[in-house]
C-alpha positions in Angstrom: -15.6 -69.8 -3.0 -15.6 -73.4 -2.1 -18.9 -75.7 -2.3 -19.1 -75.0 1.2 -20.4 -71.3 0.7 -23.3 -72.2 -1.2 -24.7 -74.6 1.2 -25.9 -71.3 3.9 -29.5 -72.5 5.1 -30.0 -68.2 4.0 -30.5 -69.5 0.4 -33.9 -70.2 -0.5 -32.8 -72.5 -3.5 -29.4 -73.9 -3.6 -27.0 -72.8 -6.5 -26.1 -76.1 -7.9 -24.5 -75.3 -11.3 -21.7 -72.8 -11.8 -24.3 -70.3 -13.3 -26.6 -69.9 -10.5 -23.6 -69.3 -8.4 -22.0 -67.0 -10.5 -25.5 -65.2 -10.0 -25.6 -65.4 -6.6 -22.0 -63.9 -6.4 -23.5 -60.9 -8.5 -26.1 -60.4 -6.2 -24.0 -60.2 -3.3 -21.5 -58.4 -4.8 -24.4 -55.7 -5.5 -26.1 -55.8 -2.6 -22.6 -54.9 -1.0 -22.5 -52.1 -3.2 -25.8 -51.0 -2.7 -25.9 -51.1 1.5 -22.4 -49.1 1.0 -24.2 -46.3 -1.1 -27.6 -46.0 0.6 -27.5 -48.0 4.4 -29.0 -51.0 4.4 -32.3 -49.6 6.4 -32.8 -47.9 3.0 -32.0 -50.6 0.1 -34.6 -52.6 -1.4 -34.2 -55.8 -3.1 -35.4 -54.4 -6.4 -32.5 -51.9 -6.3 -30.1 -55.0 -5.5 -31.4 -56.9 -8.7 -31.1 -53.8 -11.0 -27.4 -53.5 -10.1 -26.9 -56.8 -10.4 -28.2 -57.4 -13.8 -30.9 -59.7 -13.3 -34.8 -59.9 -12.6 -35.8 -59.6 -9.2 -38.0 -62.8 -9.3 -34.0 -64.2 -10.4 -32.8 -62.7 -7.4 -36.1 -64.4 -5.0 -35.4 -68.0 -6.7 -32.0 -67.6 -4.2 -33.1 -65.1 -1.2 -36.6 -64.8 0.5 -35.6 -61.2 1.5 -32.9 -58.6 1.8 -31.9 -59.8 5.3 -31.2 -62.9 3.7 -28.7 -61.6 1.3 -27.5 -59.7 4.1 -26.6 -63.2 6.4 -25.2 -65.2 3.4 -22.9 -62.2 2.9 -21.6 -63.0 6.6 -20.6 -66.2 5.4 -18.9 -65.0 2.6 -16.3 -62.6 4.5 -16.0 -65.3 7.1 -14.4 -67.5 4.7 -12.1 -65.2 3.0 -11.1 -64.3 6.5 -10.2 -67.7 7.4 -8.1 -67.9 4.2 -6.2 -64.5 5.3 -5.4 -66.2 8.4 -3.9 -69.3 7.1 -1.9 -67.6 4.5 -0.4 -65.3 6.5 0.4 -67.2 9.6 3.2 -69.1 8.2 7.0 -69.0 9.4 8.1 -67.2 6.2 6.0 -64.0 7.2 6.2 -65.2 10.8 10.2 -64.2 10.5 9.9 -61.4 8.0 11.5 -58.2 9.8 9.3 -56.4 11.8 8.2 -53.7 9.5 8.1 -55.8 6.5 5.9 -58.3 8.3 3.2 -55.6 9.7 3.5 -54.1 6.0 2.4 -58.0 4.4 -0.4 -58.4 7.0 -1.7 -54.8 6.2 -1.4 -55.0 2.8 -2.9 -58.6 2.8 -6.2 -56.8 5.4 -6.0 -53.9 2.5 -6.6 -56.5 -0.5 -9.2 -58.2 1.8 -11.5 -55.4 2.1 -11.7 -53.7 -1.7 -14.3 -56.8 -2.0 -17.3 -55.1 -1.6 -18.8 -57.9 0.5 -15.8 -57.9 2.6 -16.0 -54.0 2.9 -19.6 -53.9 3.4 -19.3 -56.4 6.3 -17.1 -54.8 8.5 -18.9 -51.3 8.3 -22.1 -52.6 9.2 -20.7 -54.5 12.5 -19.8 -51.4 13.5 -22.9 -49.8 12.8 -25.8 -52.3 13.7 -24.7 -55.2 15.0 -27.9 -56.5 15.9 -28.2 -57.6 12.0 -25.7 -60.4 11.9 -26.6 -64.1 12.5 -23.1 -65.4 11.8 -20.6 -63.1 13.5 -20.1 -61.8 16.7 -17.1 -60.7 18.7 -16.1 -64.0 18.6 -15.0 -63.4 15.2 -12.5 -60.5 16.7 -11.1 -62.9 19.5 -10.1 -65.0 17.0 -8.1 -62.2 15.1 -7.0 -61.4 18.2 -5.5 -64.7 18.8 -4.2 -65.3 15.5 -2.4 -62.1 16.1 -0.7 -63.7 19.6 0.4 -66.6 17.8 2.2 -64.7 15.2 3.8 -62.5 18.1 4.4 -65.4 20.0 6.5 -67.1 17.6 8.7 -64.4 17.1 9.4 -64.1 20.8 8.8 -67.2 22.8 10.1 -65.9 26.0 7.5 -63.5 26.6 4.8 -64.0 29.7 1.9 -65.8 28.3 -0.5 -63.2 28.9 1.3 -60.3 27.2 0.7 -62.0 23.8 -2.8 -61.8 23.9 -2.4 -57.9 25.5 -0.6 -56.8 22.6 -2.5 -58.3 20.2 -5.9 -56.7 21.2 -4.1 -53.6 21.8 -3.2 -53.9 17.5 -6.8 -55.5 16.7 -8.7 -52.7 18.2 -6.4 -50.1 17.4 -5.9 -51.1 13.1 -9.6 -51.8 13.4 -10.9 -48.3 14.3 -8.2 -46.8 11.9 -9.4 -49.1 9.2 -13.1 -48.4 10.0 -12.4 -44.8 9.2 -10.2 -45.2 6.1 -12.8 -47.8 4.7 -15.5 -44.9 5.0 -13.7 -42.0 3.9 -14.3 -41.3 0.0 -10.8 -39.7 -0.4 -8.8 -42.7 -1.9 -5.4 -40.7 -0.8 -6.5 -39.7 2.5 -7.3 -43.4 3.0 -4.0 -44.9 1.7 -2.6 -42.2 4.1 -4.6 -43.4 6.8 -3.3 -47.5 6.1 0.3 -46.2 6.1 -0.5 -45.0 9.6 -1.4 -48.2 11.1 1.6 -49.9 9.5 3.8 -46.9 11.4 1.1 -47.1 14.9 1.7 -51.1 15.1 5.8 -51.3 14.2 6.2 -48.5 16.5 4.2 -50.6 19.2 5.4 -53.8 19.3 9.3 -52.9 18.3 10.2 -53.1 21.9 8.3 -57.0 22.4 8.7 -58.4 19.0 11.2 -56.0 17.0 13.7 -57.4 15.1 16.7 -57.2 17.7 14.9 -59.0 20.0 14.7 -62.0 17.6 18.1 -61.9 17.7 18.2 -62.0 21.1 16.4 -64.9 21.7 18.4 -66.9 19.3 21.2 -66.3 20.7 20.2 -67.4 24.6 18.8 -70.7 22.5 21.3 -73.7 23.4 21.1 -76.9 21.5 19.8 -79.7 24.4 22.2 -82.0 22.7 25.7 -80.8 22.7 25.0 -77.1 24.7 26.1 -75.0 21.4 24.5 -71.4 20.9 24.8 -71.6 17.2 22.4 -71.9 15.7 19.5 -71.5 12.6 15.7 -71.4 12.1 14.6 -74.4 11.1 10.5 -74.4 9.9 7.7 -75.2 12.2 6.4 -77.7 14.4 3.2 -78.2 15.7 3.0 -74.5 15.9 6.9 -74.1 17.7 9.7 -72.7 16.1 12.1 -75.3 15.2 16.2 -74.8 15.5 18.7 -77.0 13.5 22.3 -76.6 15.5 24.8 -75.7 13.8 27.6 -77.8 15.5 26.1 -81.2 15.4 23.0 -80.8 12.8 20.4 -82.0 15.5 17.2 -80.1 16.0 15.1 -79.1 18.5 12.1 -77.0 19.4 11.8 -73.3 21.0 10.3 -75.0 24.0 13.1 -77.1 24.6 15.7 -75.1 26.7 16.8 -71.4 27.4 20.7 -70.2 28.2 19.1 -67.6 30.6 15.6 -65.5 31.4 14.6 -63.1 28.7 13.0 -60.2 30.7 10.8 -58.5 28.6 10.5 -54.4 28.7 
């Protein structure tokens, strides 16, 4: 967690040295566990401080009240959401194949959810979303378009508006499969479950983004400087895929020119 997380104006006393926060982690981590196990209607801040260890006047030196831990746990999945993004949008998963790529971003979404905060979070947003101070469906627009940006860069010649299509189509879709995984107590009935969304999205965005279309689009690529089709990836910039031409070692961005139309399916 960075300085940043401790600073929520949920905190009734700010953790300042690395023991307080270490407490405060604790008593999020069992609050999580404790709205998992009996709702968080139900839970009671003295049954929050029991499975965290500590005394529950510890626990009020930090929190006024249960809906308190609840909205500082908000800000705790939001960041290690924003880190998932950042990591994963990156041209070397960008340009993975197909199913390798959708198998890094579920397994990445997997890791991100055995935190119990993380876990706990997503539930209760689909159960009583009236509770939350810090997300909203804003949050899932933005996974939305951090999905079209991934699918964008791996086909550039798509219509605008189809990225952002496909993307909620994979957002909604892994999110209600997820949903159900995350509250099922069958650990291999869930893994089943998370192999199925990797299979659900490859199968749906082969024809858009699949990996012979990539190799399409390279090759209707012509270098703006001498008009040769050979050529490489080259990194990123400013969010375009770069291309270093083969023939006379200049480079230029996707945006730059296209041999002919790619029409998409």
């Amino acid at each position: 967690m960075t300085d940043n997380s401790y600073s929520s104006s949920h905190f009734r006393k700010q953790p300042k040295q690395q023991r307080g926060k270490q407490r405060v982690d604790k008593i999020l981590n069992a609050a999580a566990d404790i709205f998992d196990q009996v709702g968080y209607e139900a839970a009671t801040t003295h049954q929050i401080a029991a499975k965290a260890g500590t005394a529950v006047g510890s626990l009020y030196q930090f929190f006024p009240n249960k809906a308190a831990i609840f909205n500082a746990m908000e800000l705790r999945h939001i960041e290690r959401v924003k880190v998932f993004w950042s990591e994963l949008n990156t041209p070397g998963v960008v340009q993975l194949p197909l199913h390798h790529m959708i198998h890094k971003l579920i397994t990445a979404a997997v890791e991100l959810f055995t935190h119990p905060v993380s876990r706990a979070i997503f539930i209760q947003f689909y159960i009583s979303q009236d509770m939350f101070q810090s997300i909203d469906e804003s949050m899932t627009q933005e996974a939305i378009n951090f999905l079209a940006d991934i699918l964008r860069q791996r086909n550039p010649a798509l219509p605008e508006d189809q990225y952002s299509l496909l993307a909620e189509v994979c957002v909604h879709s892994s999110n209600a499969v997820t949903l159900s995984a995350l509250r099922t107590p069958d650990l291999e009935h869930r893994q089943r479950l998370t192999e199925q969304i990797e299979h659900l999205l490859t199968s749906y965005l082969e024809p858009y983004v699949g990996d012979n279309l990539m190799e399409n689009v390279m090759k209707v690529m012509i270098c703006p400087h001498c008009q040769s089709d050979r050529l490489s990836k080259n990194g990123q910039r400013r969010q375009q895929q770069c291309y270093l031409c083969k023939d006379c070692r200049k480079q230029f961005v996707e945006s730059v020119m296209l041999k002919k139309e790619y029409k998409s399916p």
